[in-house]
N, C-alpha and C positions, 0 to 999 in steps of 0.2 A: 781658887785654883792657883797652882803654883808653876810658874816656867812655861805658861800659856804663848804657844810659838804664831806666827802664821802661817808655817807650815804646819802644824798642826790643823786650825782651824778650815785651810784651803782643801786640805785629807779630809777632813768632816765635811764639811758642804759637799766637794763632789761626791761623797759617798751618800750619803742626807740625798743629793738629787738624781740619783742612780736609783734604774725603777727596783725596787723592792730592798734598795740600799746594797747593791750587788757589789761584793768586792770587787771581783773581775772586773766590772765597768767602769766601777770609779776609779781601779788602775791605770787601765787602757785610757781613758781620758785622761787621766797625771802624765802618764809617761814614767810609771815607777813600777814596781813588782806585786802579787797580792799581800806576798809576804809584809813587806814595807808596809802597806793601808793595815795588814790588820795587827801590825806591832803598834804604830802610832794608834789607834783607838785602843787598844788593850793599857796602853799609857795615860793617855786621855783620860779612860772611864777612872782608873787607878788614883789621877789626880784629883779629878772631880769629887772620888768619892761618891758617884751613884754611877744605874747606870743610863745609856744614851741611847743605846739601842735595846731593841725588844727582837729575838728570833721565835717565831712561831711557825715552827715547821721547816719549809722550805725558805718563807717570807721574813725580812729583816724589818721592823718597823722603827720608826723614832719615837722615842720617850717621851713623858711630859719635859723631861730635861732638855732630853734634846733639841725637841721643838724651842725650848726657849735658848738655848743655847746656838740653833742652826740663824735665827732670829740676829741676836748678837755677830755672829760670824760673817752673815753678810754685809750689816752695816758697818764691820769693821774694816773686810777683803772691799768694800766699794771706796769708801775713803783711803784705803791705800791705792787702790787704781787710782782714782782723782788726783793723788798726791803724786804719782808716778809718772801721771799723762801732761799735769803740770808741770811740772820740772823739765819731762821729755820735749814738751814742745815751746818752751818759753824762749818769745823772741820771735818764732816764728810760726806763720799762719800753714800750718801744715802737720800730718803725724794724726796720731789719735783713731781710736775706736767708736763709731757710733753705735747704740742697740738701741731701733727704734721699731716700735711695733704700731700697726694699723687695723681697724676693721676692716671686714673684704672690701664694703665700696670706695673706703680711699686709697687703695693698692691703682684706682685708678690714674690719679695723679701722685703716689708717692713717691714710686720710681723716678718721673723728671724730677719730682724736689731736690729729693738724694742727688742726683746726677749736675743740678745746677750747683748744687751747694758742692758738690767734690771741686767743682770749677774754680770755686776760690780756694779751698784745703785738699788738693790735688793729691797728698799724700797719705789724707783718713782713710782709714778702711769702714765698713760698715755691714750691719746684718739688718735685716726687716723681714720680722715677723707677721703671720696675717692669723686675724681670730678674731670670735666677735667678741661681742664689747667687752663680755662678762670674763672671759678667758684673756684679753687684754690687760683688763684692770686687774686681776691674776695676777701678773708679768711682771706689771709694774710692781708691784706690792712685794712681789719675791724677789725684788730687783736684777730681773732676768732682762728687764729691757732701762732704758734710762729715760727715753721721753714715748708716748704714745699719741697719735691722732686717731680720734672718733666724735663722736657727737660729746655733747653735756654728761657728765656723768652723775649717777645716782646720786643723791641728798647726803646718802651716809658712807659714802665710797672717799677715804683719805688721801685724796687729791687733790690738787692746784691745777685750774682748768681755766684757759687763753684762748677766746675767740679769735681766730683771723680770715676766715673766708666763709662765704653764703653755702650754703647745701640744699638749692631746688629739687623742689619732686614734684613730678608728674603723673598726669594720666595719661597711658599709651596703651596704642594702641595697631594693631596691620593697616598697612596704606588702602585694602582691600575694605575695610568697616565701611560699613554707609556712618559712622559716624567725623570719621575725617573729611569727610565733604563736606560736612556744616562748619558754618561761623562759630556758631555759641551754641553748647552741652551742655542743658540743665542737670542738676543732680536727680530730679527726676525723670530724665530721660535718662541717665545711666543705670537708672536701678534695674532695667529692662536687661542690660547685655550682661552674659557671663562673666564672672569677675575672678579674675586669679592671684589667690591672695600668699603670699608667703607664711614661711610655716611660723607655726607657736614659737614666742619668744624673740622673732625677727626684730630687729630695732624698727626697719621698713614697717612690717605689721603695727607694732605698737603706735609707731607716728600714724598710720591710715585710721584705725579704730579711734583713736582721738581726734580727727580731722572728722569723720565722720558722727562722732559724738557731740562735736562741736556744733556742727549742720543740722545735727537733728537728722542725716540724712539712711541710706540704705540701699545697700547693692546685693544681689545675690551669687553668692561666694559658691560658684562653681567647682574650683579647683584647688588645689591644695599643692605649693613646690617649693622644693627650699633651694636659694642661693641664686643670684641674679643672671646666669647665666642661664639657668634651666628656663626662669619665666621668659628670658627672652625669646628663644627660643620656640615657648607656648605662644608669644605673643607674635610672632614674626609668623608663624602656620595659621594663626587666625582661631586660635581656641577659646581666645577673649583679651578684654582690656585688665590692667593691671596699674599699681599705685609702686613706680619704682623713681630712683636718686636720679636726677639728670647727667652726674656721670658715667652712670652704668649704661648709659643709652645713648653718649655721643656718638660714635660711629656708625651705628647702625643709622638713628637721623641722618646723620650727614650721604648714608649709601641709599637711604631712601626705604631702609625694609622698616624701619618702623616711624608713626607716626605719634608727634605730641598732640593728643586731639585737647580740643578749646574750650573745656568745660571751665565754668564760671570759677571766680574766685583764684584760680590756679596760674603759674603755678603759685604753691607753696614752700615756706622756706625754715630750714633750720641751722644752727651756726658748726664750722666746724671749729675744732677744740685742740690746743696742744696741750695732754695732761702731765705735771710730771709729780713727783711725791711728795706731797706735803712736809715743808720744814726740811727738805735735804738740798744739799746744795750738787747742783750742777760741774762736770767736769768740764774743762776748756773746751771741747768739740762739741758736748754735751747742748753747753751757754751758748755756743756760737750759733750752732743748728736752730736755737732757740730764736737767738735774734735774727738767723735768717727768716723764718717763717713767720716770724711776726710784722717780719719789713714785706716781704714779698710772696708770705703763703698765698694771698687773696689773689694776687696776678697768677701763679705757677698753678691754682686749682680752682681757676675759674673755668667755667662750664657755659656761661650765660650766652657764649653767644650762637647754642646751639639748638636754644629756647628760644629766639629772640626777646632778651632781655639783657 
């Protein structure tokens, strides 16, 4: 291709991430005319020599081209940011854009993160996104965010994944259960109470059915609710005990409406995770964010002491 601008390529992406590749939208998001977006792709496609987009009907789709071409365009427009935020803030600890995205249960602690770390880069701005894992690692991948926290990610998921803090889970349960009056909850005494399990595909779910694979053990999955607010919720009315993150339950502990009952073995723990893209390099606020969390993620999203642990 010949005269390949960055204006050009920044006109293709937002149009490429505009639902059904809407001129309209991708203008209104430039700041420029429709006419403008749809001269620069009629050039585009011109240069290229094939084409980029596919219209079927009402709907604009991207091309094999395109797709590899939208590919390209990112990793080119994020290295000019990189390159842009460097310069901008060189010299001084301040400036810069963070896009950092999380699963629901670390939105519990991610806001103080953000907020301790603006304390030292007083002048970043920043976005945080919330999704679960799969629509995360998404994000990352389409380089719609720059660093992500969740758990471990998938075997074949092309990330770089940084342990810094524990991630206890519990059995909880209403202060009302004849089971918070005991010391010690065998697993086969829990197979007996109503168990409220989160829905298909939950990270939650998936750690409990392996926990209980583990045990050899068995509970009867009375209810079925997605997203940790709902089972609280269940669990604070007394509809049953449930297998949830010990941050999604700090407050309510601490106000007394739910209880962590004392079943054996528990709690249990999994690591959290800063992910960010294999083999790209990090911008200046980007790095920083990095090395904050990795000096003090485990203090800013500690939860233990509302387990006694």
């Amino acid at each position: 291709m010949k005269n390949l601008t960055l204006r050009q390529l920044s006109i293709f992406a937002a149009l490429a991430e505009a639902e059904d590749a809407n001129f309209s939208a991708a203008a209104d998001k430039l700041g420029i005319s429709q006419p403008a977006v749809s001269m620069v792709m009629r050039q585009l496609e011109a240069d290229a020599g094939i084409a980029l987009l596919a219209r079927q009907g009402r709907r604009t789709q991207l091309t094999h081209a395109g797709t590899i071409l939208l590919r390209s365009a990112k990793l080119i427009l994020e290295q000019v940011q990189i390159a842009q935020e460097a310069l901008a803030s060189e010299g001084a600890r301040s400036g810069g854009h963070l896009r950092l995205g999380v699963v629901p249960t670390a939105n519990y602690f991610a806001p103080r993160m953000l907020m301790e770390f603006q304390q030292q880069w007083p002048e970043m701005s920043f976005s945080l996104s919330v999704g679960r894992r799969g629509e995360i690692l998404e994000m990352l991948a389409d380089h719609r965010i720059d660093l992500a926290i969740a758990g471990h990610p998938p075997g074949e998921a092309d990330v770089e994944a940084e342990s810094f803090a524990r991630h206890p889970h519990c059995i909880v349960g209403s202060p009302a259960s004849p089971l918070a009056a005991l010391d010690r909850v065998s697993w086969a005494r829990l197979a007996g109470e109503p168990f409220i399990f989160r829905e298909p595909g939950s990270a939650t779910r998936q750690f409990l059915e392996r926990l209980l694979q583990a045990r050899s053990a068995r509970v009867t999955v009375r209810y079925e609710l997605a997203g940790n607010e709902t089972v609280k919720q269940a669990v604070m009315t007394g509809m049953g005990v449930s297998f949830m993150s010990g941050h999604a339950i700090q407050l309510e502990v601490e106000a007394g409406r739910v209880v962590i009952l004392p079943v054996e073995g528990m709690p249990t723990w999994l690591d959290w995770c800063l992910l960010r893209r294999r083999g790209h390099d990090l911008g200046k606020t980007a790095a920083a964010f990095r090395d904050y969390v990795l000096g003090e993620g485990a203090r800013a999203a500690s939860c233990e002491a509302w387990i006694g642990h």
